[in-house]
C-alpha positions, 0 to 999 in steps of 0.5 A: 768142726767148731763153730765161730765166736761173735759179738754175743760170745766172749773168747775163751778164758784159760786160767793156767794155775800152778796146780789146775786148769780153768776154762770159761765163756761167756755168752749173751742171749735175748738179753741173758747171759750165760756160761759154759765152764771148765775146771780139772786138775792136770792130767797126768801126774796130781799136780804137775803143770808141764807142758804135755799135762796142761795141753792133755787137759785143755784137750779134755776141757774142749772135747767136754764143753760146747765152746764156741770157737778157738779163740782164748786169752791167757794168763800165765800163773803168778809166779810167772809174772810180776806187776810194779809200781813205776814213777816218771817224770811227765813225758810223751808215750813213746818215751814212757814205753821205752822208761818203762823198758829200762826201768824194769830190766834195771829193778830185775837185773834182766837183759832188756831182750829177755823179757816181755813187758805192758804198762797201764798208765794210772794217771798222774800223782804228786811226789815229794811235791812234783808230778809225776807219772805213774803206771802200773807195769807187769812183766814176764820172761821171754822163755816163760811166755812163750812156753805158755803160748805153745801149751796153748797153741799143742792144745789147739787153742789161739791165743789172742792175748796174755793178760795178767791175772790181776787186770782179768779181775778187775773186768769183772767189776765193769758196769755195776751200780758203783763202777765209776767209783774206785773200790779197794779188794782184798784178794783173800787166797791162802797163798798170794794175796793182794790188795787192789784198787780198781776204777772202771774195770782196771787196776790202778795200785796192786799191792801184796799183802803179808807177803813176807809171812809166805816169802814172795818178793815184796813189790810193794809201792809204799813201804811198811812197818809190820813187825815181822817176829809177832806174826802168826799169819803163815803157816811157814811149812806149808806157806799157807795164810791162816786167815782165822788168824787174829794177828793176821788180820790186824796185819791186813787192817794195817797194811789197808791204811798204810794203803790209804793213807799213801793213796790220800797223799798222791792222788785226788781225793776222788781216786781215794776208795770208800767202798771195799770188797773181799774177794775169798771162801765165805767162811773168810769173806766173813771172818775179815768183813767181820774185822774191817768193819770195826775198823771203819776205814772203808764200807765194804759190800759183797762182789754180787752188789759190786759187779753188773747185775746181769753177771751176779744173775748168772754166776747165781744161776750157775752156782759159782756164787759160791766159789766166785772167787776162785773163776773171777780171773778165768772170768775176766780172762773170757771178758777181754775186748768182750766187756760189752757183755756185761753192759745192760740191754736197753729195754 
């Protein structure tokens, strides 16, 4: 028998990598926080992710943590899923929703029943010189959800809800000492990098970066003038970002004005970023800090400056300040309709 989740315990977050299993909750306590978390490669063969191996590992994570309850949000592995910038004329929401719908299924040459679909409104923008609205919409095949939800379900979890994994991080920037600002991350990984802009706790302009150096499908909004031939940022054999890379991170210093420059044409100027932050392994942290300072654009400070200062204490006191980066979607997975945790207690 378990015990039931309360105000004071997150769900659990269950990060479903192509490769690896994350777990995590996240409770609060005479005004402290506290984590319980797991993480393993799949059972069963090294890196495979069927079905009977990920509900293998699930089962291990609940038999070797105290979580709290059943209850968890998911996200489905980035490949799984897709996020696109979208335009409309002002309309009411039942009409959005239905726009969004079609306008989808005609970007992917889908059946409009064969996939699932949710939409972040961002606000209004300006276009060739007439409003528009824009929204940020993340959609997924209808067999692929499902066959994430019963993983879940064969490990006896209850999924609550699927997030994208892109909006899990961006919660864990919710409360800190800059939150009303807009702040622009660079997700640093080795394999799908991204440039994000959060407000708030929510992303309001996903953009991949170098993704024609790893050969994802380029869903940016704005487009680009790199010149593919003289890059030297993948390692195309393994489809890997080398980030000590000199051209790679001019690429990135590029791609983050052409980024600006198309935020300062559509939006106010108060939803333009001033502040940066990287998200990767110290040693990359530092290398592209290193190369982003010089160029002046954005003042950049680490996530533990960013995030609420109760939630730096305990990713300090748990030491994954030093791999933060890789449990910030598992995190932010656990944090859905739970963001309160975060805020501080009044003394």
């Amino acid at each position: 028998m378990w015990r039931k989740s309360s105000a004071n315990t997150s769900t659990i977050g269950c990060c479903i990598e192509s490769d690896h299993l994350r777990l995590a909750q996240i409770s609060r306590t005479n005004g402290a926080l506290s984590l319980n978390t797991f993480d393993s490669p799949y059972s069963g063969s090294a890196t495979s992710n069927s079905d009977s191996n990920v509900e293998q590992t699930i089962r291990k994570g609940i038999r070797q943590a105290s979580f709290v309850g059943r209850d968890c949000v998911v996200c489905m592995p980035v490949e799984d899923a897709s996020c696109r910038h979208l335009r409309f004329a002002p309309m009411e929401a039942e009409e959005l929703e239905s726009a969004v719908r079609w306008a989808i299924a005609k970007e992917s040459n889908w059946s409009i029943d064969s996939f699932a679909t949710a939409y972040l409104n961002v606000g209004e923008c300006v276009e060739s010189g007439k409003p528009r609205q824009e929204v940020l919409a993340v959609a997924a095949k209808t067999d692929l959800l499902q066959s994430a939800l019963a993983r879940i379900r064969g490990a006896g979890l209850n999924a609550l809800a699927v997030d994208y994994r892109t909006c899990a991080i961006a919660r864990c920037f919710l409360y800190g000492v800059n939150s009303k600002q807009d702040v622009l991350i660079i997700e640093a990984n080795q394999c799908n990098p991204q440039l994000i802009v959060v407000r708030q706790g929510v992303p309001t302009f996903i953009r991949p970066l170098l993704s024609k150096a790893v050969g994802c499908r380029d869903t940016r909004p704005v487009a680009h003038s790199i010149d593919q031939s003289k890059r030297g940022s993948a390692d195309h054999h393994k489809g890997l970002i080398d980030w000590q890379d000199t051209s790679t991170l001019q690429d990135v210093i590029h791609e983050i004005a052409i980024s600006i420059h198309y935020l300062s044409e559509a939006r106010p100027a108060s939803e333009v970023p001033q502040l940066g932050c990287v998200l990767g392994a110290d040693e990359i942290t530092e290398t592209i800090h290193e190369h982003l300072s010089d160029s002046k654009t954005l003042e950049y400070r680490p996530f533990l400056n960013l995030c609420a200062p109760a939630f730096a204490h305990v990713l300090q006191d748990s030491r994954l300040d030093k791999k933060f980066n890789e449990w910030l979607p598992t995190l932010g997975l656990a944090l859905y309709e739970r963001e309160h945790l975060l805020k501080e207690e009044p003394r």
